[in-house]
N, C-alpha and C positions, 0 to 999 in steps of 0.2 A: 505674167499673163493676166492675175487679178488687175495690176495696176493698169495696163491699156484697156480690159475688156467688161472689166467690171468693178472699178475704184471704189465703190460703195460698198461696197461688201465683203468683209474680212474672210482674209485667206483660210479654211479649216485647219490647215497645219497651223496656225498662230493661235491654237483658241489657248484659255486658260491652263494656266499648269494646274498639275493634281496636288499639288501640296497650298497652291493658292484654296482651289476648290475644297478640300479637308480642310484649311484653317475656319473660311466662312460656314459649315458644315459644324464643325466641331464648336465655334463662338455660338451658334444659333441654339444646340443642344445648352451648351451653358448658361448662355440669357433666359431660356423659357425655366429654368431652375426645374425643370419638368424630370427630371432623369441625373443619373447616376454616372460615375464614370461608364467614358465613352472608348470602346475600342475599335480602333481601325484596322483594315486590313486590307491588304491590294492584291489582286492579280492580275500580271501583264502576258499577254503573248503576242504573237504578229502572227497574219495569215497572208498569202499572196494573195493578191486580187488580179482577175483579169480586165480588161480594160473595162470591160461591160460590165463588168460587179464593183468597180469604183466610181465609174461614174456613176450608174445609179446608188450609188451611196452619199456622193455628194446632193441628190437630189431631195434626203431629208435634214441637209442643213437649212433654218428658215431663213438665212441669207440667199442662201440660192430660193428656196419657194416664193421667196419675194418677188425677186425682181423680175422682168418682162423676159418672154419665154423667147422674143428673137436674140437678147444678149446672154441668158441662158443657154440658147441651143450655141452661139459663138462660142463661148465659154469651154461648152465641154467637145465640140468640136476640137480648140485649142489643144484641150487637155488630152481627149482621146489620140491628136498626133505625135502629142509628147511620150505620151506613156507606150502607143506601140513605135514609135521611131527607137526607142529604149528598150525593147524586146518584150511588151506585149504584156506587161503586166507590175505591180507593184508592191512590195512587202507593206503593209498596211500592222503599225504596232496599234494594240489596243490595250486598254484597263480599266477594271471594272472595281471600283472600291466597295467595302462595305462596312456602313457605321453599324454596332450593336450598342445599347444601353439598357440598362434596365429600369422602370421607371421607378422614379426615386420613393421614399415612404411617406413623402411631405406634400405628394401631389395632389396639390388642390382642388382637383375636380374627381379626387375618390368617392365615393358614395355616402362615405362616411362624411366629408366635407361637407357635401351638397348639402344637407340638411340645415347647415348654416348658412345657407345661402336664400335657402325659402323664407 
């Protein structure tokens, strides 16, 4: 349906995986040399969604706020037939990670630093 109705715009099910997303996440903590080891953690769960709570969900990907609201409204027109000709609704997985670090002892912009910096 993306590919005839909306070819510009990548499909939400295709977005980055979470382990891609945690590596650039976890190299950016280690380049800023800012912090200390880094712990990750995931929580996954899935919620049904009903037609009308998916679609408007697709409506804060900024793929979809992009583009022009009559291939928009096709779009989820498309999508809203799919999903009720399918029984009305759709298991929707989600996951929320969370990085902790603590900031390192070396961080350069401690108060104690700054002085050197004046």
């Amino acid at each position: 349906m993306y590919r005839d109705l909306a070819p510009g715009v990548e499909n939400p099910g295709k977005r980055f995986t979470a382990e891609w997303v945690i590596g650039v996440i976890r190299d950016a903590f280690a380049a800023s040399r800012c912090f200390g080891e880094v712990t990750v953690k995931q929580h996954a769960w899935s919620e049904v969604y009903t037609t009308d709570r998916y679609v408007n969900s697709l409506r804060t990907y900024s793929g979809h706020r992009g583009m022009d609201e009559a291939t928009r409204n096709r779009l989820f027109t498309g999508i809203r037939a799919v999903i009720d000709q399918a029984g009305g609704s759709v298991n929707q997985p989600n996951l929320v990670v969370l990085f902790h670090a603590r900031v390192s002892r070396e961080y350069p912009w401690q108060e104690s630093n700054l002085r050197h910096m004046v």
